[in-house]
SEKEZA-512821 format. One line per 5 residues: number of its first residue (from 1); their letters; for each residue x negated, y negated, z negated of N, C-alpha, C, O, CB. Coordinates in steps of 0.001 Angstrom, whole numbers, plus 500000, padded with zeros to 6 digits. Glycine has a CB too. Example, Ala and Ser with C-alpha at 12.3 -4.5 7.8 and 13.67 -1.06 7.14 Angstrom:
2
1	as	486810:505690:492200:487700:504500:492200:486800:503300:492200:485764:503319:491535:488692:504473:490954 | 487150:502250:492920:486330:501060:492860:487100:499970:492130:486591:498862:491961:485916:500598:494275
END
This chain:
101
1	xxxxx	254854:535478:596110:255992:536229:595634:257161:536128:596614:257909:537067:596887:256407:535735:594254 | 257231:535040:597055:258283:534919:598526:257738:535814:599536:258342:536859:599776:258337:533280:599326 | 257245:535681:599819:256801:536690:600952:257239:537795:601074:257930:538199:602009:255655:536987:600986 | 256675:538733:599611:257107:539763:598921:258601:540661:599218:258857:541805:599592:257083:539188:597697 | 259616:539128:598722:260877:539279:598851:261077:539239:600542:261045:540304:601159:261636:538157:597963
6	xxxxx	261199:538479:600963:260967:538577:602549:260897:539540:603068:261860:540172:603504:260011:538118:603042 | 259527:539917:603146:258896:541373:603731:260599:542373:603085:261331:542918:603911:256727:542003:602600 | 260818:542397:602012:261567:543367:601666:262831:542722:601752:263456:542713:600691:261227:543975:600427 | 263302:542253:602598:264706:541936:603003:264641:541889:604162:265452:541193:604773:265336:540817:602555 | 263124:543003:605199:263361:542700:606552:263235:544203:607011:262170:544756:606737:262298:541552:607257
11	xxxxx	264138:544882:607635:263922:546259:607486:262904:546524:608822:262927:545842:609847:265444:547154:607463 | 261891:547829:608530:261213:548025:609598:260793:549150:610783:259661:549569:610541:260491:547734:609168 | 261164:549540:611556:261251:550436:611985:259449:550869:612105:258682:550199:612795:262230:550254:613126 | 258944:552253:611195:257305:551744:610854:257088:552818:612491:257890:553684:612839:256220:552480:608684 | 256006:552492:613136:255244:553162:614139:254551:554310:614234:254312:554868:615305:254552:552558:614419
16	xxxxx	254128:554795:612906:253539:555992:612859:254096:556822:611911:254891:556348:611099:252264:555883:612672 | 253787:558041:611890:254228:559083:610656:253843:559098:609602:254272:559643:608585:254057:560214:610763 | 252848:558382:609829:252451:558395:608240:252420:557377:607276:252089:557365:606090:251292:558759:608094 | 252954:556292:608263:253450:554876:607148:254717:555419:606996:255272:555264:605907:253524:552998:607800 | 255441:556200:608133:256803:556543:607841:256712:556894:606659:257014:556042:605823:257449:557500:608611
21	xxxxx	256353:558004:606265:255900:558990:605175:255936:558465:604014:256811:558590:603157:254624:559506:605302 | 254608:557642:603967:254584:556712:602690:255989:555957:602293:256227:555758:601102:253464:555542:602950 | 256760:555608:603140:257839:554600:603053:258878:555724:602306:259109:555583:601105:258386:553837:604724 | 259474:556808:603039:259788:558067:602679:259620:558362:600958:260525:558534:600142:258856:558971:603583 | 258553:558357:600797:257957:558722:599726:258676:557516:598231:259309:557651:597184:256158:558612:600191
26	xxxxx	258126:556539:598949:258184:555269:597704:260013:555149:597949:260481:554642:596930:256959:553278:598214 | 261034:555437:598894:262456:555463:598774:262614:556411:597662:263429:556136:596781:263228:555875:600090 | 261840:557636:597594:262165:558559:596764:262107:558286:595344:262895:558649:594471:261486:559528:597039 | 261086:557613:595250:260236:557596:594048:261658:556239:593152:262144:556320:592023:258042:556880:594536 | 261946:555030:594382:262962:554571:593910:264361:555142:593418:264943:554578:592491:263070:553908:594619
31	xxxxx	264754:555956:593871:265842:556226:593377:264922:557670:592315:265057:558704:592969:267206:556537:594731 | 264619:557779:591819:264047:558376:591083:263514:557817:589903:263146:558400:588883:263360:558852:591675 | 263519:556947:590096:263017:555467:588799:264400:555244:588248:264691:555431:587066:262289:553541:589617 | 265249:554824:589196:266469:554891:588803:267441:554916:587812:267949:554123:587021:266603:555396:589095 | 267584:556750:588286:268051:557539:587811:267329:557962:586215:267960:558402:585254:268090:558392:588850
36	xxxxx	266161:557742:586260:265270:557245:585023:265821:556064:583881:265813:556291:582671:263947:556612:585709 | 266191:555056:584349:267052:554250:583623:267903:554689:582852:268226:554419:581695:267629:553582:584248 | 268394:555719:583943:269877:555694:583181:270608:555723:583948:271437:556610:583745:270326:554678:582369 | 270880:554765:585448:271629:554493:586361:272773:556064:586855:272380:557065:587454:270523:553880:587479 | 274115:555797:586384:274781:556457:587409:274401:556996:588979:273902:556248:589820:275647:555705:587496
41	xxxxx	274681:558228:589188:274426:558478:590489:275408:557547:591400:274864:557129:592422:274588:560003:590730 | 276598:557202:591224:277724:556337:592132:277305:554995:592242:277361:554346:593287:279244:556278:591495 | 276632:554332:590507:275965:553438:590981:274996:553031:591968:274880:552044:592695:275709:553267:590371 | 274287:554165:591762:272609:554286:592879:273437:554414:594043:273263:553470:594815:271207:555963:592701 | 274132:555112:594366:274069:555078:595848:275165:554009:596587:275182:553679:597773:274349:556609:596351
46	xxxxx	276074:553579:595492:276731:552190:596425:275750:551040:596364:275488:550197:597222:278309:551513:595754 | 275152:551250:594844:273857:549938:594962:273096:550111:596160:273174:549168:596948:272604:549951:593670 | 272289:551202:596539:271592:550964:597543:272356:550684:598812:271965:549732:599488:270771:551943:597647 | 273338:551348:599205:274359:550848:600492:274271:549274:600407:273623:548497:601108:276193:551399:600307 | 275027:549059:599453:274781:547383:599196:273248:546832:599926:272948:546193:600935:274674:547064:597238
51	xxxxx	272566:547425:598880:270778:546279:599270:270976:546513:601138:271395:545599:601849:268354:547493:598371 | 270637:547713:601614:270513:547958:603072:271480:547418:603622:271344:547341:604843:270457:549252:603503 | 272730:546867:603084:273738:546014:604294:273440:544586:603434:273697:543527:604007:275906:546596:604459 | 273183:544573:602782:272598:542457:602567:270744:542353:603379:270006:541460:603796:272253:541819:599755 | 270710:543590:603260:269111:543412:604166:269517:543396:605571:268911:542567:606251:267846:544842:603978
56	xxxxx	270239:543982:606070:271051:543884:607543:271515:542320:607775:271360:541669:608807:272590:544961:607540 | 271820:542105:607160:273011:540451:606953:271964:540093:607103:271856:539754:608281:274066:539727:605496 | 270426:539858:606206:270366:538173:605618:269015:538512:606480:268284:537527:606581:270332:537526:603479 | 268511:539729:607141:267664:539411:608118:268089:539479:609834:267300:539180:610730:266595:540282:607792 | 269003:539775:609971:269940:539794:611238:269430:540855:611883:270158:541032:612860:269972:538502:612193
61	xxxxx	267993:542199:611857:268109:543130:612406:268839:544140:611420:268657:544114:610203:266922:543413:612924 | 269965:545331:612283:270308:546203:612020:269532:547856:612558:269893:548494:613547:271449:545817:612304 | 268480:548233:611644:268420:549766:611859:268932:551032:611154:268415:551614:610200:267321:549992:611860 | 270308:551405:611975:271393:552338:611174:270555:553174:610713:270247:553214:609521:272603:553099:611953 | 269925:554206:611915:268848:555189:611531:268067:555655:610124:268089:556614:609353:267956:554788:612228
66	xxxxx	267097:553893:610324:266188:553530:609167:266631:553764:608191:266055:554606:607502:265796:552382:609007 | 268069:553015:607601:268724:553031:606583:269341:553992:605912:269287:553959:604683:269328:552410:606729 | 270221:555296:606739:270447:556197:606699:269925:557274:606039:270344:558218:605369:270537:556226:607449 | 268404:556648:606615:267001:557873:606072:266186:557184:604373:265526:557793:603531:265214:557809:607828 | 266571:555865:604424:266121:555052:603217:267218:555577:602319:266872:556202:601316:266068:553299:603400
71	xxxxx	268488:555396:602563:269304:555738:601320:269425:557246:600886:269723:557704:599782:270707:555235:601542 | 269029:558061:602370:268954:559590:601449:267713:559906:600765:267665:560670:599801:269142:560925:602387 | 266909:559432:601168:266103:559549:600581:265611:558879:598744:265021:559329:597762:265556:559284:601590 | 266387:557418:599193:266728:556982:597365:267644:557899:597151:267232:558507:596163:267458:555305:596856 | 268919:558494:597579:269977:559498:596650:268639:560957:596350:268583:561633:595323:271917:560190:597967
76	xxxxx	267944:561062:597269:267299:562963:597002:266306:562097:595569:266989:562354:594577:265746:564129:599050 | 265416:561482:595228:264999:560875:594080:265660:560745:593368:265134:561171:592339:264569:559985:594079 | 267098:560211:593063:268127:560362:591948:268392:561958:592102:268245:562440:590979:269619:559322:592165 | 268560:562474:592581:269388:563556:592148:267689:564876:591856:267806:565999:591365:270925:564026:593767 | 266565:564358:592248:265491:565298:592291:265592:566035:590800:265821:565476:589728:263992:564502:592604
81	xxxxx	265339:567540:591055:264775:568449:590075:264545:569689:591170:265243:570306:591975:265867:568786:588640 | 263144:569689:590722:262457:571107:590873:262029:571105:592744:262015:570341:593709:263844:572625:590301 | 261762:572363:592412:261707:572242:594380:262785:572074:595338:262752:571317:596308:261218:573531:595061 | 263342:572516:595141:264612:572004:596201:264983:570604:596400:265888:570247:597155:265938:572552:595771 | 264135:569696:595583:264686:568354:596133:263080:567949:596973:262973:566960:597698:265340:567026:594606
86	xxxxx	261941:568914:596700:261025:568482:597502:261560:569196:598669:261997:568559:599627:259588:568723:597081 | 261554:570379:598649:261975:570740:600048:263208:569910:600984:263289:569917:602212:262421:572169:599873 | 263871:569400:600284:264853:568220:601038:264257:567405:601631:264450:567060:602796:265684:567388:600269 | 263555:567055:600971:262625:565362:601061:261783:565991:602033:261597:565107:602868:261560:564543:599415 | 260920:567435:602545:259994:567771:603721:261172:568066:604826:260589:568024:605909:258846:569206:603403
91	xxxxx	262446:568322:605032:263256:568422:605591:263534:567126:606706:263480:567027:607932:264053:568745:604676 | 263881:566137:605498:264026:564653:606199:262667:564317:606925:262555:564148:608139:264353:563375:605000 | 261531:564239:605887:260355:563627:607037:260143:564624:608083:259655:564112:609091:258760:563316:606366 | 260344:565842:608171:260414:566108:609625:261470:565990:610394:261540:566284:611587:260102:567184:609866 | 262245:565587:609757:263448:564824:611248:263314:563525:611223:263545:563051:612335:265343:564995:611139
96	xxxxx	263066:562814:610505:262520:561752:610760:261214:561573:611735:261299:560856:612732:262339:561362:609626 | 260169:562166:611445:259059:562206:612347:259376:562595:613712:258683:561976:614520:258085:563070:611862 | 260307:563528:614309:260983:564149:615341:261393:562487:615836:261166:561916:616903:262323:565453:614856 | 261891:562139:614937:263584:561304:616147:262170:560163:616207:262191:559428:617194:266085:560390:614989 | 261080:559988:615329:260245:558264:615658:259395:558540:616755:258968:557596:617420:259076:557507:614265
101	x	259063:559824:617061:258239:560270:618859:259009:560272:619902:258546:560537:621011:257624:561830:619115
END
């Protein structure tokens, strides 16, 4: 279970497109769980700012990029309905996939 936490307090810049993807995917799905709760949208997105700058801190690498693309991607899952938030979400992984070649 340490590990677990670990692994997820160490941010990663992933190597291919299609772990990108998956990663992409499960940000979404988080802030989409979310927003499922109940959670405020202002909450979700200073909460996640928060996690990605204590994951910056308490593992000492900083990837602005990574993070940038992790938190829009948790805000497009909170705010998802209908197609237009998939088409957002195919928007990002192809600029994302662009800027990781």
């Amino acid at each position: 279970m340490t590990q677990i936490i670990r692994d997820l307090l160490t941010p990663e810049a992933q190597r291919d497109a299609y772990t990108w993807a998956a990663v992409l995917v499960a940000h979404f799905g988080i802030g989409a769980c979310l927003r499922m709760i109940g959670l405020p949208l202002v909450v979700i997105a200073i909460g996640y700012a928060g996690f990605e700058t204590m994951q910056a801190g308490i593992s000492g690498v900083f990837l602005p990029w990574d993070s940038v693309l992790d938190w829009s991607a948790v805000m497009l899952g909170a705010v998802a309905k209908g197609p237009l938030a998939v088409a957002a979400l195919a928007v990002i992984a192809l600029v994302g996939t662009g800027r990781r070649r």
